[in-house]
N, C-alpha and C positions, 0 to 999 in steps of 0.2 A: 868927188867920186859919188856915186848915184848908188843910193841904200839898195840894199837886196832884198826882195820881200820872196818870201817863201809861197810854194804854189802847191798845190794838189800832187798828186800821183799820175801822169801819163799829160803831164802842161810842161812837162822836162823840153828843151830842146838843144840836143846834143852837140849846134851848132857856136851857143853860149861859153865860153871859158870864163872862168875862177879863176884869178890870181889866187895865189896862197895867201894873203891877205882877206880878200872876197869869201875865199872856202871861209877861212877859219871862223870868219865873221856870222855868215851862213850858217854856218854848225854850234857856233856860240863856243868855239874852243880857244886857247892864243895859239898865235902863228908858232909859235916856238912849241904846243903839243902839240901841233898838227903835222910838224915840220919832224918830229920824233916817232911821230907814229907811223911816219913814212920811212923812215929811215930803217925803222925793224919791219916792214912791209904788215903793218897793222892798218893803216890807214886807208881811205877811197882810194880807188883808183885813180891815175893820172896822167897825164900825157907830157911829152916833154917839147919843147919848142926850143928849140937848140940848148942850151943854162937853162931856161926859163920852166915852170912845171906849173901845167893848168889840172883845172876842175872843169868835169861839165855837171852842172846841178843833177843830172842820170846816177852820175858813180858818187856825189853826196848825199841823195835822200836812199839809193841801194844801201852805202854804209852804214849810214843812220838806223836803217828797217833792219835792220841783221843786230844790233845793238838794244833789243829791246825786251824787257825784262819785265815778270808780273812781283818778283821777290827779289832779295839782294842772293838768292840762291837759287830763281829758276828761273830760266830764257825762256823766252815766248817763240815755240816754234814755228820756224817759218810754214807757208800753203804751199803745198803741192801746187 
Protein backbone atom coordinates (compact mmCIF):
# COMPACT_ATOMS: atom_id res chain seq x y z
CA UNK A 1 0.00 0.00 0.00
CA UNK A 2 1.44 3.49 -1.13
CA UNK A 3 2.09 5.92 1.91
CA UNK A 4 -0.12 9.02 2.09
CA UNK A 5 1.69 12.31 2.04
CA UNK A 6 -0.27 15.19 3.13
CA UNK A 7 -0.67 18.26 0.59
CA UNK A 8 -1.64 21.91 1.11
CA UNK A 9 -5.11 23.43 1.28
CA UNK A 10 -7.03 23.38 -2.36
CA UNK A 11 -4.27 20.02 -3.88
CA UNK A 12 -7.47 18.06 -2.37
CA UNK A 13 -8.94 16.05 -5.22
CA UNK A 14 -12.21 14.88 -4.37
CA UNK A 15 -11.81 12.17 -6.93
CA UNK A 16 -9.34 10.29 -4.38
CA UNK A 17 -11.00 7.82 -1.65
CA UNK A 18 -9.48 6.84 1.99
CA UNK A 19 -10.15 3.48 3.01
CA UNK A 20 -10.68 3.77 6.76
CA UNK A 21 -7.36 2.50 7.18
CA UNK A 22 -5.71 5.30 4.70
CA UNK A 23 -7.97 8.12 6.77
CA UNK A 24 -6.96 6.97 9.99
CA UNK A 25 -3.35 6.87 8.89
CA UNK A 26 -3.81 10.34 7.38
CA UNK A 27 -5.11 11.97 10.44
CA UNK A 28 -2.59 9.94 12.58
CA UNK A 29 -5.60 8.45 14.55
CA UNK A 30 -6.34 4.23 15.01
CA UNK A 31 -8.88 2.79 12.78
CA UNK A 32 -10.85 1.92 15.79
CA UNK A 33 -10.98 6.08 16.89
CA UNK A 34 -11.81 6.87 13.72
CA UNK A 35 -14.24 4.07 13.33
CA UNK A 36 -16.10 5.62 16.92
CA UNK A 37 -16.09 8.93 15.92
CA UNK A 38 -18.12 7.89 13.07
CA UNK A 39 -20.42 6.07 14.66
CA UNK A 40 -21.53 9.18 17.16
CA UNK A 41 -21.27 11.35 13.87
CA UNK A 42 -18.18 13.23 15.20
CA UNK A 43 -16.09 12.30 12.66
CA UNK A 44 -14.99 13.61 8.58
CA UNK A 45 -17.36 13.15 6.38
CA UNK A 46 -17.87 10.06 4.42
CA UNK A 47 -19.27 8.24 1.65
CA UNK A 48 -20.56 4.82 1.58
CA UNK A 49 -19.87 2.33 -1.24
CA UNK A 50 -22.19 -0.32 -0.74
CA UNK A 51 -20.44 -1.92 3.31
CA UNK A 52 -17.60 -0.28 2.24
CA UNK A 53 -17.01 3.77 3.78
CA UNK A 54 -14.51 6.11 2.06
CA UNK A 55 -12.61 9.37 2.74
CA UNK A 56 -11.80 12.02 0.26
CA UNK A 57 -8.65 14.02 1.80
CA UNK A 58 -11.53 17.48 1.24
CA UNK A 59 -13.75 16.15 4.31
CA UNK A 60 -10.13 15.10 6.22
CA UNK A 61 -8.18 18.18 6.16
CA UNK A 62 -12.04 20.14 6.59
CA UNK A 63 -12.12 17.90 9.83
CA UNK A 64 -8.83 18.43 10.79
CA UNK A 65 -9.31 22.64 10.33
CA UNK A 66 -12.45 22.66 12.53
CA UNK A 67 -10.27 20.88 15.44
CA UNK A 68 -7.95 23.37 16.09
CA UNK A 69 -7.09 25.05 19.13
CA UNK A 70 -4.54 28.05 20.53
CA UNK A 71 -5.34 26.46 24.54
CA UNK A 72 -6.70 23.24 25.96
CA UNK A 73 -9.76 25.82 26.62
CA UNK A 74 -9.91 27.95 23.38
CA UNK A 75 -10.76 26.93 19.62
CA UNK A 76 -9.34 28.83 17.10
CA UNK A 77 -12.26 30.33 15.20
CA UNK A 78 -12.90 29.52 12.11
CA UNK A 79 -12.68 32.83 8.64
CA UNK A 80 -15.58 33.92 7.42
Amino acid sequence: MADIEHTSPGQGDDSEFFSVEEAARYLRLTRSTLDHYRCQGRGPVYRKHGARVFYTRTSLDTWSNRHTYVSTSERIKPES
